[in-house]
C-alpha angles and dihedrals in degrees: 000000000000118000089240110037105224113239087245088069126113119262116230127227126163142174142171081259154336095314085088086062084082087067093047093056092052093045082049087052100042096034124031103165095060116103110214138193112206118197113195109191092205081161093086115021133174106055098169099092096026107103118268079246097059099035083048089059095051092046090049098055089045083060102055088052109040080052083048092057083048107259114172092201147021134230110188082196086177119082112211083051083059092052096039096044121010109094084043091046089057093043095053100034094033084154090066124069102234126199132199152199105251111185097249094235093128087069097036091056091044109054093029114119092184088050083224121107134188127220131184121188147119121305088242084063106054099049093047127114105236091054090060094047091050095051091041095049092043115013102049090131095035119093104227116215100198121203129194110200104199107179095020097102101049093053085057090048092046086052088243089137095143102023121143086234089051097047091046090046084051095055089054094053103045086042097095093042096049097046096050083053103260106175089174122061114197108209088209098181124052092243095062104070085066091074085035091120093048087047091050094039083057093045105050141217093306103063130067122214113218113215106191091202102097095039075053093054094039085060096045090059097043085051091057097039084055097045091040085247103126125110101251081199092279109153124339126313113242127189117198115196117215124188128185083208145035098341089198086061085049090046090048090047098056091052094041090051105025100019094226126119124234130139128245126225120204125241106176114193119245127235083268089066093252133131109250119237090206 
């Protein structure tokens, strides 16, 4: 990798799936000139209830490899990676802008008129270091109704977006937050905004759903303006898919979700716990 990526250079995102696909749609949208390589590690999902330890070791060896494949730059679009492995991340690659998944509680208790949010998101999340600094930072004199949401990303994995069990999944869940009042839902995991429309359609008109993507993208691109990293439109964006896993689930995923068309490779991960180059 060259000491000074050029702006031409892919972006990297990666997740234990294809929740992070929901950054990648908003980068897309913000930024089109930006080519991207987008590594699902669909190996070892969920991460939500895996240790930080064990969830810091897998985002350390994507890393190395999406900065391998020359990435100027990282987006952790999963947020209990982001808990688990962002402020090492940044210790151990300092040369490498880094951006993460922040629950997006400082909007939420901002804009909230009932003082009680909502926030649905992994166990891993919610444990984590960087969510309790961020609701204690921003969300002091909010009552905080926190959700875990065990089984709810692997339904969207699955593509059960508007299935009867996830929407009664989804009832369960919202119960507690509805009934203390919340009129503002944090989404607070990258596969969530994909059943976005059926959690709104639960809640009802008087809540708003927060989606922390495009806050995520507005910050990439202020990252790479700063470090005079962004595509100034120079060549043609591509955008190359990854899975750890079965790259056809990760194909069917992207058309089922984002309705475009582009093909996987796999990348399975060695005994090392490595991703082979093969």
């Amino acid at each position: 990798m060259a000491d000074r990526p050029l702006s031409t250079a892919p972006v990297g995102l990666f997740d234990s799936g294809v929740g992070g696909l929901s950054v990648w749609r908003e980068i897309r949208r913000q930024w089109p000139a930006e080519s991207t390589i987008y590594f699902a590690d669909q190996a070892h999902i969920p991460y939500g209830p895996r240790p930080p330890t064990e969830i810091l070791r897998y985002a350390e060896a994507i890393t190395v490899h999406l900065l391998d494949l020359g990435c100027k730059a990282i987006v952790v679009a999963c947020n209990a990676a982001s808990a688990a492995a962002l402020y090492a991340l940044r210790s151990r690659f300092p040369q490498i802008p880094f951006i993460g998944m922040e629950p997006a509680v400082k909007p939420a208790a901002k804009a909230t008129q009932s003082r009680v949010v909502g926030v649905l998101a992994t166990p891993g999340t919610l444990v984590g270091a960087l969510f309790a600094q961020t609701a204690q930072r921003y969300a002091a004199d909010v009552r905080l109704i926190n959700q875990p949401c065990p089984g709810l990303v692997e339904q969207i994995e699955a593509g059960r977006l508007e299935s009867p069990d996830t929407e009664a999944l989804l009832r369960d869940l919202l119960a507690p937050m509805l009934d203390a009042g919340a009129d503002r839902i944090v989404l607070a995991c990258t596969h969530y905004p994909f059943v976005a429309p059926l959690i709104a359609r639960i809640a009802g008109a008087g809540v708003t759903i927060i989606d922390p993507a495009p806050a995520v993208a507005r910050q990439l691109g202020r990252v790479l303006e700063t470090r005079t990293l962004a595509n100034d439109g120079r060549g043609c964006p591509r955008h190359r898919f990854l899975s750890s896993g079965e790259p056809a689930h990760l194909e069917t995923a992207i058309e089922q979700l984002l309705g475009l068309h582009f093909p996987a490779q796999a990348l399975p991960w060695t005994s090392e716990l490595r991703l082979s180059t093969s």
